[in-house]
PARO-149827 format. One record per residue (C-alpha): residue number from 1; z negated, x, y negated. Coordinates in pm, 1 decimal. Each point is the difference from the previous one (the first is absolute). Layout:
residues N
+-----+----------+----------+----------+
! num !       pz !       px !       py !
+-----+----------+----------+----------+
! NUM !        Z !        X !        Y !
...
+-----+----------+----------+----------+
end
This chain:
residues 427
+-----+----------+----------+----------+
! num !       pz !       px !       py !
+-----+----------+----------+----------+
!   1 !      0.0 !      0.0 !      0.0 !
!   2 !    -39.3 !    275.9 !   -215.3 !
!   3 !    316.5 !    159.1 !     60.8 !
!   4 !   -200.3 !    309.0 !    134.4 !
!   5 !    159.2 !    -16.1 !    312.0 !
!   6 !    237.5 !   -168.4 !    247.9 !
!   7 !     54.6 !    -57.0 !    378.1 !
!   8 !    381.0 !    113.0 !     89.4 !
!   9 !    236.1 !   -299.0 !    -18.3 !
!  10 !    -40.6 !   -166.0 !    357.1 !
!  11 !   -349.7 !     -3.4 !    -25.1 !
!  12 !      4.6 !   -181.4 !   -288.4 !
!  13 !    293.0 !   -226.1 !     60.4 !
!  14 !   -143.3 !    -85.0 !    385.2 !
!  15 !   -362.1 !     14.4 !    -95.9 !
!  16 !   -116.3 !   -395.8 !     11.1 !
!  17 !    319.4 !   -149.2 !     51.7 !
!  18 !    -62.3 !    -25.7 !    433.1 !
!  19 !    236.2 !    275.4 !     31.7 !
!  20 !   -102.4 !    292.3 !    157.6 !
!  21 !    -92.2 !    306.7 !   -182.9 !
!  22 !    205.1 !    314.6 !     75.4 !
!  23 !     70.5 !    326.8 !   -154.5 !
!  24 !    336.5 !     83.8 !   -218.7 !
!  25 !     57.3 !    309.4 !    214.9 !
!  26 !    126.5 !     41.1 !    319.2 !
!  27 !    206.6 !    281.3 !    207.6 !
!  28 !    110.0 !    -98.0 !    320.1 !
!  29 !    211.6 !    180.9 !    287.5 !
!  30 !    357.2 !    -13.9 !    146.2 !
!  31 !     38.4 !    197.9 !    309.4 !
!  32 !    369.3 !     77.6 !    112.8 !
!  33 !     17.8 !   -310.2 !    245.1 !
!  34 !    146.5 !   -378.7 !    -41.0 !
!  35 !   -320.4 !   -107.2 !    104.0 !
!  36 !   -208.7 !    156.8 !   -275.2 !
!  37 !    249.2 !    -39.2 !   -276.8 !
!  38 !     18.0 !   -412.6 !     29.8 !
!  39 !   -371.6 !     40.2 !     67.6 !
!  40 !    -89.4 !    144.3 !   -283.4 !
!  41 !    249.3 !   -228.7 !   -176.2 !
!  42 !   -179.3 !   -304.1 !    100.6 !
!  43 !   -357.5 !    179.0 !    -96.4 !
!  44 !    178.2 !     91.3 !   -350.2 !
!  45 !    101.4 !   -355.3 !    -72.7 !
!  46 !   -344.3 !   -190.1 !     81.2 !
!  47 !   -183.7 !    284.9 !   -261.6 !
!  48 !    292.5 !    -88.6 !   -234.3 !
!  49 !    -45.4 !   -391.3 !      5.6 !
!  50 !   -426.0 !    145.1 !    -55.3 !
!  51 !    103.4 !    178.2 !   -321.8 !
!  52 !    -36.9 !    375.3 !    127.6 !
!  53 !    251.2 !    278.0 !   -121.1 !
!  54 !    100.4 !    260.2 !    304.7 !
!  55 !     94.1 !    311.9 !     70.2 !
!  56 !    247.3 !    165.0 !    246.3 !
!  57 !    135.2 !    267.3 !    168.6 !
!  58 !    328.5 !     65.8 !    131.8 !
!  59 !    -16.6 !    355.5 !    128.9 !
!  60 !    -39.4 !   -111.0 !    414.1 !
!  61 !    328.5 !   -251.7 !    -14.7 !
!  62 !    286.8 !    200.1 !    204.8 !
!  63 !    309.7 !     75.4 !   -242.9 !
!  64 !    305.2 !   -208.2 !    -52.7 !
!  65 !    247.3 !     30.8 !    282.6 !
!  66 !   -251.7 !    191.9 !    267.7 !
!  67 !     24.5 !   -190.0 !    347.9 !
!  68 !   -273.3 !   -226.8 !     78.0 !
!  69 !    -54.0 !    -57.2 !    412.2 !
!  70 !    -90.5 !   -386.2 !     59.5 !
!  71 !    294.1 !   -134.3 !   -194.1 !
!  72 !    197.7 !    307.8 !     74.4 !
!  73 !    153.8 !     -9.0 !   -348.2 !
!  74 !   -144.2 !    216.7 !   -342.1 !
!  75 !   -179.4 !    -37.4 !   -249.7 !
!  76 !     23.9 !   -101.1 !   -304.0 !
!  77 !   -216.4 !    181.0 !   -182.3 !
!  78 !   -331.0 !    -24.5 !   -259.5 !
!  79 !    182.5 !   -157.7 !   -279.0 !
!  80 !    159.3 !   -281.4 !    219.5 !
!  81 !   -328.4 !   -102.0 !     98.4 !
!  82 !   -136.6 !     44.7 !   -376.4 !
!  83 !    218.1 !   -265.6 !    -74.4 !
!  84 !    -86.5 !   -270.4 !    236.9 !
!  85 !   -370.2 !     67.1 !   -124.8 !
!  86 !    147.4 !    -43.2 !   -324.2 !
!  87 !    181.0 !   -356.8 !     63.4 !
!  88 !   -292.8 !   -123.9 !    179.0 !
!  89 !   -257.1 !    117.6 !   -284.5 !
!  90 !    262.1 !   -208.9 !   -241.3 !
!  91 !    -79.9 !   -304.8 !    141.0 !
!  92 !   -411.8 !     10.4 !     -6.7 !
!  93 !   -129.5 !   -103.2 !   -314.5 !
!  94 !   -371.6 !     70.5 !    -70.3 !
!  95 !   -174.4 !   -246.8 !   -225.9 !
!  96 !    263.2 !      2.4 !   -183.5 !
!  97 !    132.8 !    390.0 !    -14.4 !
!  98 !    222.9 !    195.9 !    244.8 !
!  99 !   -175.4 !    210.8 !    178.5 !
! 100 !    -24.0 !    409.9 !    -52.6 !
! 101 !     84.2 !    287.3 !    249.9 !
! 102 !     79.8 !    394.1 !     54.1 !
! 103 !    256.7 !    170.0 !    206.6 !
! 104 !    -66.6 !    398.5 !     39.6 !
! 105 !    165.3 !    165.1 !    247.8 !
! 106 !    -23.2 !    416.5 !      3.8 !
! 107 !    263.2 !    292.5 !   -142.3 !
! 108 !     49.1 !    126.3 !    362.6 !
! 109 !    111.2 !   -348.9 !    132.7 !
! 110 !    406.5 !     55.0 !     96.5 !
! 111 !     50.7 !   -374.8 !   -184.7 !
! 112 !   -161.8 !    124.2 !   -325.2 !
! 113 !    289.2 !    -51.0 !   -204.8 !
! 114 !     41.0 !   -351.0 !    102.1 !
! 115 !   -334.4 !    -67.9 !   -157.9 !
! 116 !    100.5 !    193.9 !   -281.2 !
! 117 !    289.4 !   -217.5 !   -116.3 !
! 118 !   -140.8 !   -282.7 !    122.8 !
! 119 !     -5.7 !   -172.7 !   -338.3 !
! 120 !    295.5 !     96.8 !   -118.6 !
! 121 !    120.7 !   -340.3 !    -59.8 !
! 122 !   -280.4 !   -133.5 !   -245.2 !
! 123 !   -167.4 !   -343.4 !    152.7 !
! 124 !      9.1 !    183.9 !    382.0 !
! 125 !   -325.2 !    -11.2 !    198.4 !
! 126 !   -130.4 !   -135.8 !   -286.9 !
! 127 !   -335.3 !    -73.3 !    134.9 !
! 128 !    -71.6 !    343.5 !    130.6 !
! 129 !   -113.0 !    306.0 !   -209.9 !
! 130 !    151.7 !    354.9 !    140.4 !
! 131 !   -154.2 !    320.8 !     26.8 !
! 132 !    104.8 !    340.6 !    166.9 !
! 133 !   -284.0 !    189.4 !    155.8 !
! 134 !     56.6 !    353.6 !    -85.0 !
! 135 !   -171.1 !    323.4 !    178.3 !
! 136 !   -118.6 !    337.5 !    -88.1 !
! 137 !    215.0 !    102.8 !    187.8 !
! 138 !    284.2 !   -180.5 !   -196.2 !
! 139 !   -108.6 !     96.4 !   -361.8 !
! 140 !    -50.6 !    399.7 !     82.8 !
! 141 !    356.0 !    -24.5 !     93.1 !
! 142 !     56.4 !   -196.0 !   -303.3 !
! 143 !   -183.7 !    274.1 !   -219.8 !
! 144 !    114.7 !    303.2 !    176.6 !
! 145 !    333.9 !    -35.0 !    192.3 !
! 146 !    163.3 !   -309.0 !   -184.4 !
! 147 !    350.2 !    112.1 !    169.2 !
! 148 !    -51.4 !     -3.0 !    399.1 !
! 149 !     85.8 !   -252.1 !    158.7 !
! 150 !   -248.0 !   -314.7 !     85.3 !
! 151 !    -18.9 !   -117.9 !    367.0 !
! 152 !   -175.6 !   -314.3 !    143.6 !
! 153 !   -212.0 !     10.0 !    255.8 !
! 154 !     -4.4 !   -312.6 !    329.2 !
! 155 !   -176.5 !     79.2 !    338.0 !
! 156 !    -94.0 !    347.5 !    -86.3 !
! 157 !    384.4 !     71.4 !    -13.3 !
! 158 !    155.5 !    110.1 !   -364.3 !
! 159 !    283.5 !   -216.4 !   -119.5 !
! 160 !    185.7 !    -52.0 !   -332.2 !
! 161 !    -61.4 !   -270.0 !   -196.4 !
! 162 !    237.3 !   -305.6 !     77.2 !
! 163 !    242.9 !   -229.0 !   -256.3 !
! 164 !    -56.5 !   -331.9 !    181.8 !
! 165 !    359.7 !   -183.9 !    -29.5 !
! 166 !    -25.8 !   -418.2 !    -18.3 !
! 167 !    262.2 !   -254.5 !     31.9 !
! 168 !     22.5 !   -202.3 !   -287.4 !
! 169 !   -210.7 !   -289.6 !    173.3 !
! 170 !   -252.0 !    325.4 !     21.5 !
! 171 !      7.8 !     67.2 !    361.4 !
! 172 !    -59.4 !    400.4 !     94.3 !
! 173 !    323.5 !     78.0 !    144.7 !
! 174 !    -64.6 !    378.0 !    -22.4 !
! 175 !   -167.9 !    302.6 !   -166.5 !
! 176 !    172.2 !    300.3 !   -132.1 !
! 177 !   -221.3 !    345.6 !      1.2 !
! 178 !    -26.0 !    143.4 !   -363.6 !
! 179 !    -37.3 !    343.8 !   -108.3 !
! 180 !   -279.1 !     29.4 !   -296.7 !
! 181 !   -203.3 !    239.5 !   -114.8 !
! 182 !   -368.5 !    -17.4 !   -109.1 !
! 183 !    110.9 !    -64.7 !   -391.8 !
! 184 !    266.7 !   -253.0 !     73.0 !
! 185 !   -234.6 !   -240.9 !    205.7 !
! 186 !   -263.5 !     47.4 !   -293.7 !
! 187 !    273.3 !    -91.4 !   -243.8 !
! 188 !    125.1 !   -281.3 !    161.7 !
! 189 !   -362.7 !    -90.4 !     19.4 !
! 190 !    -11.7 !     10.9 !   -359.5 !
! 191 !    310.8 !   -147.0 !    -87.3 !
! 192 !    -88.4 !   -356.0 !    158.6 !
! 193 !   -357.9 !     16.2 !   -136.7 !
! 194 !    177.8 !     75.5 !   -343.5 !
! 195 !    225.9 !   -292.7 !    105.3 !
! 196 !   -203.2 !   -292.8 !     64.7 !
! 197 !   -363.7 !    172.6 !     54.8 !
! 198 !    -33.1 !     13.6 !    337.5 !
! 199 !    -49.9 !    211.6 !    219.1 !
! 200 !   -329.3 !    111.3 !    -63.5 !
! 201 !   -132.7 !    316.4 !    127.6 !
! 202 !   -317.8 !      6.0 !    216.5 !
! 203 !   -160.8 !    387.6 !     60.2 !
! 204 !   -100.2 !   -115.2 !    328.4 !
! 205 !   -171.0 !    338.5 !    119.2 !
! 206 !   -235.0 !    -14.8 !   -311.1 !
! 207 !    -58.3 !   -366.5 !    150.8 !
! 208 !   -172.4 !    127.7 !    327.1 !
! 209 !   -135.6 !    277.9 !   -200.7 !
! 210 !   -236.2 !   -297.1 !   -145.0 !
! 211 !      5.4 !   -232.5 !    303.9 !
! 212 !   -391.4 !   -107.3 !    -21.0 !
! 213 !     30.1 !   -102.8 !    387.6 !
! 214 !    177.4 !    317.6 !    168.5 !
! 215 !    -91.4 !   -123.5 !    387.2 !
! 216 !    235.6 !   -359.9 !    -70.2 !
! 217 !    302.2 !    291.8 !    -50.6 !
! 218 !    249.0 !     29.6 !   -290.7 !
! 219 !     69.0 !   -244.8 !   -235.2 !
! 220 !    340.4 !   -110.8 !    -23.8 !
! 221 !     45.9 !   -229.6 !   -257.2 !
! 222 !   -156.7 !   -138.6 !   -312.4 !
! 223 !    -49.9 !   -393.6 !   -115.3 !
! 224 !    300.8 !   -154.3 !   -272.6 !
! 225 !   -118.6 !    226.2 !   -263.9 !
! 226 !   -137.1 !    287.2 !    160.8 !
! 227 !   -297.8 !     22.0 !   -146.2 !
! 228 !   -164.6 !    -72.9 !    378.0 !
! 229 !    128.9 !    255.8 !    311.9 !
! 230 !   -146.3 !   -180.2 !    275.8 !
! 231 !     29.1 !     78.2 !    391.8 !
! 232 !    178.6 !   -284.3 !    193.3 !
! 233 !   -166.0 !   -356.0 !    -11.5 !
! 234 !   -263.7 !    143.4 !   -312.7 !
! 235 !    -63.0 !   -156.3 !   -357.5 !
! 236 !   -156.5 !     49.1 !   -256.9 !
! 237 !   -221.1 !   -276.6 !   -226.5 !
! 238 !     66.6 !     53.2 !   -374.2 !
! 239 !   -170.6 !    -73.4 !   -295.2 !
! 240 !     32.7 !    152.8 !   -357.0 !
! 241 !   -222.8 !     48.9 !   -321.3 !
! 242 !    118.3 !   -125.7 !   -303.8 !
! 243 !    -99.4 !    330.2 !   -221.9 !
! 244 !    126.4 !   -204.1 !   -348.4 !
! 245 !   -324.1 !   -186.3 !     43.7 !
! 246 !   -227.4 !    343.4 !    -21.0 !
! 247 !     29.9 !    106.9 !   -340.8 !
! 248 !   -287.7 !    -52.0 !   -219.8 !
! 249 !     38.4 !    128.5 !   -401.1 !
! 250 !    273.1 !    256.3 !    161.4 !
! 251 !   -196.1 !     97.9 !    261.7 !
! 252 !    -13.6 !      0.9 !    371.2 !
! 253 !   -266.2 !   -279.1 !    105.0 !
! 254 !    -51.2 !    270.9 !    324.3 !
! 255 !   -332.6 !   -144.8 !    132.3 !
! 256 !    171.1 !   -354.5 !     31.1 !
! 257 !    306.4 !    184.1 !    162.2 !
! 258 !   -195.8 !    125.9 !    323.6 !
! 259 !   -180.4 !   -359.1 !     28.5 !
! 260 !    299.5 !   -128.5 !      6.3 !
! 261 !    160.9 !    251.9 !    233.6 !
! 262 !   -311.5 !    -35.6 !    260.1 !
! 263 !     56.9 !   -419.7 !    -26.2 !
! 264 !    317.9 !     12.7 !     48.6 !
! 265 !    -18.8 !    239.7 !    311.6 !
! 266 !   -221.0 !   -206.0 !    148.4 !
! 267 !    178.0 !   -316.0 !    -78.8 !
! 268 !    349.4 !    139.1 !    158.2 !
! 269 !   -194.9 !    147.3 !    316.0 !
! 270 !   -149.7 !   -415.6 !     41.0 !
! 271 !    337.9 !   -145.5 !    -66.4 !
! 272 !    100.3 !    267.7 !    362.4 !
! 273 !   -222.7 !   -193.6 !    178.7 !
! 274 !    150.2 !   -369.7 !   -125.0 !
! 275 !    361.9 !    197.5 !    137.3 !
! 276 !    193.6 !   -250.1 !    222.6 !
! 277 !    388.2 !    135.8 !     66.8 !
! 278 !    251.9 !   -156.9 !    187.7 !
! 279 !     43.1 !    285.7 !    244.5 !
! 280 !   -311.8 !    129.1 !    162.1 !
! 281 !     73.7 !    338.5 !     49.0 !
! 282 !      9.4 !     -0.9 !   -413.5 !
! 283 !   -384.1 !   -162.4 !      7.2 !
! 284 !   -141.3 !    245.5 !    209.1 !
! 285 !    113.7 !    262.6 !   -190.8 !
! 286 !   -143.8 !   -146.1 !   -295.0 !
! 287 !   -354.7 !      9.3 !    131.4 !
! 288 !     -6.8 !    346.2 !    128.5 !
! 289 !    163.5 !    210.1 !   -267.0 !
! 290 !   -142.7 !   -285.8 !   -336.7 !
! 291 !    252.2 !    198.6 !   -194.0 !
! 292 !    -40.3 !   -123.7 !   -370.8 !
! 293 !    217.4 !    136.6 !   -271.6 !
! 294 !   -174.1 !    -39.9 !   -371.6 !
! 295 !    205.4 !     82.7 !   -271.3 !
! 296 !     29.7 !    -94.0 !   -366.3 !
! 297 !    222.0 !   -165.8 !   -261.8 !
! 298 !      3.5 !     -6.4 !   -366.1 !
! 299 !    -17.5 !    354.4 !    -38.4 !
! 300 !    246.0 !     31.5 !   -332.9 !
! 301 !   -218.0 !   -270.5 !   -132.4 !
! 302 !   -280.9 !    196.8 !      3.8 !
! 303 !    138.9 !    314.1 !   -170.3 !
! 304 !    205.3 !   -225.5 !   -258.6 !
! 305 !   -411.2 !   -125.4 !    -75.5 !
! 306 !   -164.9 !    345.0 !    -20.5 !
! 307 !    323.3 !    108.6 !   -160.1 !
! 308 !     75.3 !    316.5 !    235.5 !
! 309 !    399.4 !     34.3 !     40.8 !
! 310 !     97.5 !    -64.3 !    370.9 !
! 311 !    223.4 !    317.5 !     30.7 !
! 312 !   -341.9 !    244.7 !   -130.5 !
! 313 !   -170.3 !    236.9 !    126.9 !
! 314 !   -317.3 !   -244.1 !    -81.4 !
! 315 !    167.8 !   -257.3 !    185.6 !
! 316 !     51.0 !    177.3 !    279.3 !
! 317 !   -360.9 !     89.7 !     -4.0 !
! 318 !   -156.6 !   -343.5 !    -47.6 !
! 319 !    277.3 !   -129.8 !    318.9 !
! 320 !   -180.2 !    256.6 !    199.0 !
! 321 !   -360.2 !    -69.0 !    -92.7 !
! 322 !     50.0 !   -345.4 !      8.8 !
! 323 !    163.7 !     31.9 !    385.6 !
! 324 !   -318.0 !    226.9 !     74.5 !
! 325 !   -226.4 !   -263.5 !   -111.7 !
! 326 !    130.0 !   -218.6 !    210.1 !
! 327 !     73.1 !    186.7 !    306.8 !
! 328 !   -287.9 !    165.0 !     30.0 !
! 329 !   -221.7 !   -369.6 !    -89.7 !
! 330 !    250.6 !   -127.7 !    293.4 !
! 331 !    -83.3 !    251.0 !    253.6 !
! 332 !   -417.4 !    -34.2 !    -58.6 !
! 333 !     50.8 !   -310.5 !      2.8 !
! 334 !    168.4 !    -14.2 !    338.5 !
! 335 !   -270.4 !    230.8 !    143.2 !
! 336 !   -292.1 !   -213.0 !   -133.0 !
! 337 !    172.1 !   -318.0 !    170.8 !
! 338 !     59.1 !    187.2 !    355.2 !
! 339 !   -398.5 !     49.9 !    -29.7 !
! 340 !    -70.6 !   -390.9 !    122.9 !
! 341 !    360.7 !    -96.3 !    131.3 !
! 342 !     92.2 !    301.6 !    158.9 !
! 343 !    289.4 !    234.9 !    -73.4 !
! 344 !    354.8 !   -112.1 !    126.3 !
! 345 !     61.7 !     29.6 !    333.5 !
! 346 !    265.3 !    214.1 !     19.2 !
! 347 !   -162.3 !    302.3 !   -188.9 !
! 348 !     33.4 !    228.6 !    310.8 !
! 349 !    368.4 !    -40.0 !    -53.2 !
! 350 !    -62.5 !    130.0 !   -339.5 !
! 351 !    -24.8 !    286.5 !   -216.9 !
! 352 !   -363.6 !    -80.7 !   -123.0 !
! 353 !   -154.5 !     69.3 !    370.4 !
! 354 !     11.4 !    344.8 !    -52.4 !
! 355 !   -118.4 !    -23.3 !   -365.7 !
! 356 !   -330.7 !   -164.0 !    114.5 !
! 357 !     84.8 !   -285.3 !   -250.7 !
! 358 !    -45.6 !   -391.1 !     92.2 !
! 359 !    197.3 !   -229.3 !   -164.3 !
! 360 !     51.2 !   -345.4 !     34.8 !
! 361 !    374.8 !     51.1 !    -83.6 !
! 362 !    258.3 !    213.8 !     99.8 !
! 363 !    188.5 !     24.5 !   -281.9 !
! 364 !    -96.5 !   -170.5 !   -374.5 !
! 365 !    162.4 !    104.0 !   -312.8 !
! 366 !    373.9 !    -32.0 !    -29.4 !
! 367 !    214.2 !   -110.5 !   -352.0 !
! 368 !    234.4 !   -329.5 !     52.8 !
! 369 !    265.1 !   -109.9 !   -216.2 !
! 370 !   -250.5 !   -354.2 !    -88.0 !
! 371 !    311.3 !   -209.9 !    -68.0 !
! 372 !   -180.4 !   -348.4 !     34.6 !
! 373 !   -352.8 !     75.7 !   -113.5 !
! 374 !    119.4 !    203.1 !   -320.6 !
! 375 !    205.5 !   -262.9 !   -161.4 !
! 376 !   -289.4 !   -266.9 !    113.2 !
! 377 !   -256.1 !    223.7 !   -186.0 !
! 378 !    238.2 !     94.7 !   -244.7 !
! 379 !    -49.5 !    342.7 !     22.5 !
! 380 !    227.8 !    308.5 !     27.9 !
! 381 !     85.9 !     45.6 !    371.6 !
! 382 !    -90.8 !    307.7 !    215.7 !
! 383 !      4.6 !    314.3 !   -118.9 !
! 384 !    293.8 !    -44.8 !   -201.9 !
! 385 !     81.1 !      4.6 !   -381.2 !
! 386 !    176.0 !   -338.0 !   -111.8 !
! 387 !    324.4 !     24.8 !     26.9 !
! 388 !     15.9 !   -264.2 !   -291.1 !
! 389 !   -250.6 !   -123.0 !   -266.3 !
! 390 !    223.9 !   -326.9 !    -30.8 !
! 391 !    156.9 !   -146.9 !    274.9 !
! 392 !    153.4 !   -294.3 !    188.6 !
! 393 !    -59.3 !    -58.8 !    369.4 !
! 394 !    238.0 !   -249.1 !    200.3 !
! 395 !   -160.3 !    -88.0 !    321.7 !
! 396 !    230.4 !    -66.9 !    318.4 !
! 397 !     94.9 !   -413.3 !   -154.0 !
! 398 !     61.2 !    118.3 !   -283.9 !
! 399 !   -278.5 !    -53.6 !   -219.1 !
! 400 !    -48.5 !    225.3 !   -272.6 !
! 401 !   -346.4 !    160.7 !   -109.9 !
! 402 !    -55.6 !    168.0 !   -354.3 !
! 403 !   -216.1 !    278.8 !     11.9 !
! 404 !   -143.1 !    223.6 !   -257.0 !
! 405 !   -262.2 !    246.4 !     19.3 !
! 406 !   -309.0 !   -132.9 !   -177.3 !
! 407 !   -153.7 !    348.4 !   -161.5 !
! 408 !    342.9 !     25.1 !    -99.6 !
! 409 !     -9.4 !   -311.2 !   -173.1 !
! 410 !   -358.2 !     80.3 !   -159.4 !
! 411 !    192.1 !    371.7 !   -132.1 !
! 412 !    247.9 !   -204.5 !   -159.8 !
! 413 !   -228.7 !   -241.0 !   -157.6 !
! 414 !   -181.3 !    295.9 !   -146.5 !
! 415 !    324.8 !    160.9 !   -157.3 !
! 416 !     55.5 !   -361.3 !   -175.7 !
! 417 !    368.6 !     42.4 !     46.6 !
! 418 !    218.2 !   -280.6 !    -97.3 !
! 419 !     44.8 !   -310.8 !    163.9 !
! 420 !    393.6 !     93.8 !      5.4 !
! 421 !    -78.4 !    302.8 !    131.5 !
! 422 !   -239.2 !   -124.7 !    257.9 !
! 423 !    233.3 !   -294.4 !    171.9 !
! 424 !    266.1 !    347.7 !     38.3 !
! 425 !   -251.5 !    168.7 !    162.9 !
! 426 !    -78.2 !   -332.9 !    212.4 !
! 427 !    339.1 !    -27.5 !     98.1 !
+-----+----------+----------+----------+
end
């Protein structure tokens, strides 16, 4: 109520209304069978119709035109399949909004190109984000020998990356082998990101370098906006802390920022508990990892009140004090829960075993992009500077939202422009 703090958007759009409560982020698996693709596909579309956003990875489907044994015909590759996700994602709405994913498949993967150019044709897979998981391996070859040649890697045997040909109804009817060095992937990398946005990149060794629960094995893939990297049928619980609200006479209100931080901890690690997915493997994962990501919003509204410029060295120094605060609140606070509830069951599996450490959570700080919950608080979203002061949002009907940034507004009222000058700035 006091704009301190709010749930992530499916627990507060399920909360009370008999639906059941589930997290926004999920990662689930698809093994290189027919079996496990569909299933998955099945699992995917009941967590859709819930609300949740998922996460894939591509790297174990076979490439486009290798033989497959029970139909005794080939494959057609990653991207083929990406696509009937893609149609069948189209057609689940979620209260009301189309439901979010990401694709990552790896650099080594003999297909990678395929995912490349995927959306080259703008509207394609249009309910999918992209990412390419790149190695150490790939970027000191990047950094040091730009020029030699890049080879794919399938079964433990070297291969060169593959051009997948289509038929202009999009069936595989081939792949052509492609000479390319290290450079040339990266730039064609570049050039469709620069194109559209997409793909993204994912450092996926730096990933595992930070995997809090080593003994589940490497994390392949990340929720929509990879903000989460979660191990196959994880999620995390979100929440984030409004930090517009905790500026008193341009000053950091700090004691009322680690009450906050310990409620809402304690608050997301309940709301695990209350967790009810439609695929039980999901559930169970739930209870014995009680990941919780807490992150913040309304960041550039706090430095536009204490008047620090976002791009300072002062701003870069109040971010990291701020994240501190709250981090290190989040993880006492976690360790003063697990003293009467018990630390989560999985923490054998995890990195804080041999740290001597109990928490109740494996993971708990993360920063989300806050779509929903920023514009309902009305507060700067993420991390992020605005991108506009004065805006208009048009929502998926069309409806159109004017939006302009209230200590904006109050700046403007000070400088006693106009009113001429005021309705140009409006506009």
């Amino acid at each position: 109520a006091s704009k301190e703090y709010a749930p992530a958007g499916r627990t507060m759009t399920n909360t009370g209304t008999g639906a059941a409560i589930i997290a926004n982020c999920i990662v689930l698996p698809i093994h290189d069978s027919m079996e496990s693709i569909f299933q998955t596909l099945k699992d995917a579309a009941l967590l859709q119709q819930a609300g949740s956003g998922l996460g894939f990875a591509l790297d174990e489907l076979r490439p486009a035109m290798t033989p497959t044994k029970r139909s005794r015909g080939v494959s057609s590759g990653p991207v083929s399949f990406l696509k009937v996700y893609n149609e069948a994602f189209g057609t689940i709405k979620q209260q009301g909004r189309h439901g979010a994913n990401m694709a990552m498949m790896s650099v080594n993967h003999p297909d990678i190109l395929d995912l490349i150019r995927a959306k080259e044709v703008e509207g394609e897979i249009s309910n999918f984000n992209v990412s390419i998981k790149v190695s150490d391996e790939f970027m000191k070859a990047l950094t040091e020998r730009p020029d030699t040649q890049w080879l794919s890697e399938w079964n433990g045997a070297k291969t060169k990356p593959h051009k997948v040909l289509r038929a202009k109804n999009g069936s595989v009817i081939g792949v052509e082998d492609i000479d390319i060095t290290v450079k040339q992937l990266f730039d064609e990398l570049v050039s469709y990101a620069w194109t559209n946005g997409e793909p993204g990149i994912v450092f996926i060794d730096e990933v595992n370098r930070t995997n809090p629960l080593p003994g589940l094995g490497d994390i392949y893939s990340s929720n929509p906006c990879g903000e989460q990297f979660l191990h196959p049928y994880d999620n995390c619980n979100l929440g984030s802390i409004n930090l517009s609200v905790f500026v008193k006479n341009e000053k950091v209100d700090w004691s009322r920022l680690k009450f906050v931080t310990k409620t809402a901890v304690r608050l997301m690690d309940n709301v695990i508990d209350l967790f009810d997915f439609p695929v039980p493997q999901v559930t169970e994962l739930a209870q014995k990892n009680r990941r919780i990501g807490l992150g913040i919003m309304g960041f550039a509204d706090m430095l536009y009140q204490i008047g620090i410029p976002y791009n300072s060295e002062e701003g870069r120094k109040l971010g990291e004090k701020v994240m501190k605060t709250i981090n290190d609140t989040a993880h006492a606070m976690s360790a003063e829960i697990a003293k009467s509830k018990g630390a989560f069951p999985n923490i054998d599996k995890s990195i804080y075993k041999k740290k001597g450490i109990k928490p109740r959570n494996a993971a708990l700080t993360t920063v989300a992009p806050t779509g929903s919950i920023s514009m309902m608080f009305d507060c700067s979203s993420g991390i992020e500077p605005n991108f506009a002061l004065s805006f208009v949002k048009q929502d998926k009907d069309g409806h159109q939202y004017h939006y302009l940034n209230r200590y904006f507004e109050s700046a403007l009222k000070k400088a006693k422009l106009k009113k001429t000058k005021l309705e140009e700035i409006r506009a």
